[in-house]
C-alpha positions as CSV (number, residue, x, y, z in Angstrom):
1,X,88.5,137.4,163.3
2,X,91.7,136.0,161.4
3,X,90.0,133.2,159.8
4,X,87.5,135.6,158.4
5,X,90.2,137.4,157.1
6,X,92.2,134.9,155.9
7,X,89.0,133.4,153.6
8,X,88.8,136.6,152.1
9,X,91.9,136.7,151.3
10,X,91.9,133.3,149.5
11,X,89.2,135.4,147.3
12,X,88.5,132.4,144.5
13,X,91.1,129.9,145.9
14,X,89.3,126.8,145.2
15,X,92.4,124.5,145.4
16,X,93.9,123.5,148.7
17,X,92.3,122.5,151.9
18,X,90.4,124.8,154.5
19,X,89.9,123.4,158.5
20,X,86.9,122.9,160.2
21,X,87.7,125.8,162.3
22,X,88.3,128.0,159.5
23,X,85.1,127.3,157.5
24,X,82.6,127.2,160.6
25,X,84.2,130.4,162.3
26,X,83.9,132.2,158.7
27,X,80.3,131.2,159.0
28,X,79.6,132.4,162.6
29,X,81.5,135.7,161.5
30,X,79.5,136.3,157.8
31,X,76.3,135.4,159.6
32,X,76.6,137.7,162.5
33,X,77.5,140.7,159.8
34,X,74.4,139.5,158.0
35,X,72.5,140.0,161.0
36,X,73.2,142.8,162.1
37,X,73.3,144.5,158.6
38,X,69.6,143.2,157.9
39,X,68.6,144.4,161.4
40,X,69.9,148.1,160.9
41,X,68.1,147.4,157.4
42,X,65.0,146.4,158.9
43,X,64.9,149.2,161.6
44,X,66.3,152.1,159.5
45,X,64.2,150.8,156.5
46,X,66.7,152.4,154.1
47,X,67.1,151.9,150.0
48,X,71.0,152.5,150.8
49,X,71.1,149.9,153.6
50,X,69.4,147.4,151.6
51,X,72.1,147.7,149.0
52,X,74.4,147.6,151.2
53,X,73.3,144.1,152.9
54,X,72.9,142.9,149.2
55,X,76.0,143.9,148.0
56,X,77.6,142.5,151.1
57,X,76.1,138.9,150.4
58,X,77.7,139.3,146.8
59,X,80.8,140.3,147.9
60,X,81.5,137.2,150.0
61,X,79.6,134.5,148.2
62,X,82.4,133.4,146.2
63,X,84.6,133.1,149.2
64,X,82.0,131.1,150.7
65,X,81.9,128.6,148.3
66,X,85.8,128.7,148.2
67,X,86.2,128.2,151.9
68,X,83.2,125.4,151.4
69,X,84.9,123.7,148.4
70,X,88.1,123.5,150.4
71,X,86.6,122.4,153.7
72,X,85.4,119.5,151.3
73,X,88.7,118.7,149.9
74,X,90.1,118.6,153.6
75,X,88.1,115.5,154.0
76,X,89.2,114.1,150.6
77,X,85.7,114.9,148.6
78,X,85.5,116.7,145.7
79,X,84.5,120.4,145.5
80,X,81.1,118.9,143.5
81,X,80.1,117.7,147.0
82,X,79.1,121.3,147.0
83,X,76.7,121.1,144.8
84,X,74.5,118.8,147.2
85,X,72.4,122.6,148.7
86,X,70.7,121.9,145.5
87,X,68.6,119.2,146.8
88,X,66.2,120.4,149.6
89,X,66.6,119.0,153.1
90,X,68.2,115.5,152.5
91,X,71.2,117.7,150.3
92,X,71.5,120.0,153.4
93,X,71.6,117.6,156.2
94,X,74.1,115.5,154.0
95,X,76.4,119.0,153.0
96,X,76.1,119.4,156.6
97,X,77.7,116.4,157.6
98,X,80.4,116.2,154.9
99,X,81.1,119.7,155.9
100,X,81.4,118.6,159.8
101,X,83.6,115.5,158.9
102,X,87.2,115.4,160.6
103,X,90.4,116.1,158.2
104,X,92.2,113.6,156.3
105,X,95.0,112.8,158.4
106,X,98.6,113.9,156.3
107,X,98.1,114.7,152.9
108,X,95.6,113.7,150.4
109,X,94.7,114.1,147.1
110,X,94.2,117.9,147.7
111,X,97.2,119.2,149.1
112,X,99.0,118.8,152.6
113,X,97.0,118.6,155.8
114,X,96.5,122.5,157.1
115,X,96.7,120.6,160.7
116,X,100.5,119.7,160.2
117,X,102.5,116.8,159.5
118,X,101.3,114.6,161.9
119,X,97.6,116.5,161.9
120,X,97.7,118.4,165.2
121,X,99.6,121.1,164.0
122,X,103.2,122.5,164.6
123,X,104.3,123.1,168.1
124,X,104.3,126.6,169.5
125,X,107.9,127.7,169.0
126,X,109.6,127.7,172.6
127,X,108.0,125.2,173.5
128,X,110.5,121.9,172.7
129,X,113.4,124.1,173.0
130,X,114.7,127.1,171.2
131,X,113.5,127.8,167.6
């Protein structure tokens, strides 16, 4: 549930670099609320519910393209990539793959890896000896 978190805390951060983990687990997460919040919607068939799904999918679309733009930056492409929904089918398989691409290894042109240093991440503390 962190990484959902953190994306909403990085609001409109369009600069840095976002992991694959990060941006697919925001996903998972944003698309299970959507779910159940059209669901209850559906069921309940409620004006105030349907705001409330629709003010919902407002509220984190701009994070979703954040988290999107900097998931594109982590493989060194430019946040424009995003722009590629646009075009049906053949835009969203290729988003797709740019989106599932591996990070650059160190840092790029968009900031330093989020993996670590050598890309796998810092070591647990403890773990090599005392911190």
């Amino acid at each position: 549930m962190h990484w959902y978190v953190d994306v909403l805390r990085k609001y409109a951060q369009f600069e840095g670099r976002s992991r694959r983990t990060e941006f697919w687990m925001f996903v998972l997460i944003n698309a299970i609320i959507q779910a159940i919040l059209n669901g209850v919607q559906r069921a309940a068939d409620s004006l105030i519910l349907w705001l409330l799904s629709g003010l919902y999918g407002l509220f984190v679309l701009i994070p979703g393209i954040a988290v999107t733009v900097r998931r594109l930056h982590d493989s060194n492409h430019r946040g424009w990539w995003w722009w590629l929904w646009i075009i049906p089918v053949i835009g969203w398989i290729w988003l797709i793959v740019l989106l599932c691409l591996d990070s650059t290894p160190g840092p790029n042109r968009f900031g330093p890896s989020p993996k670590g240093a050598e890309g796998y991440g810092p070591a647990p503390s403890g773990v090599y000896g005392p911190a």
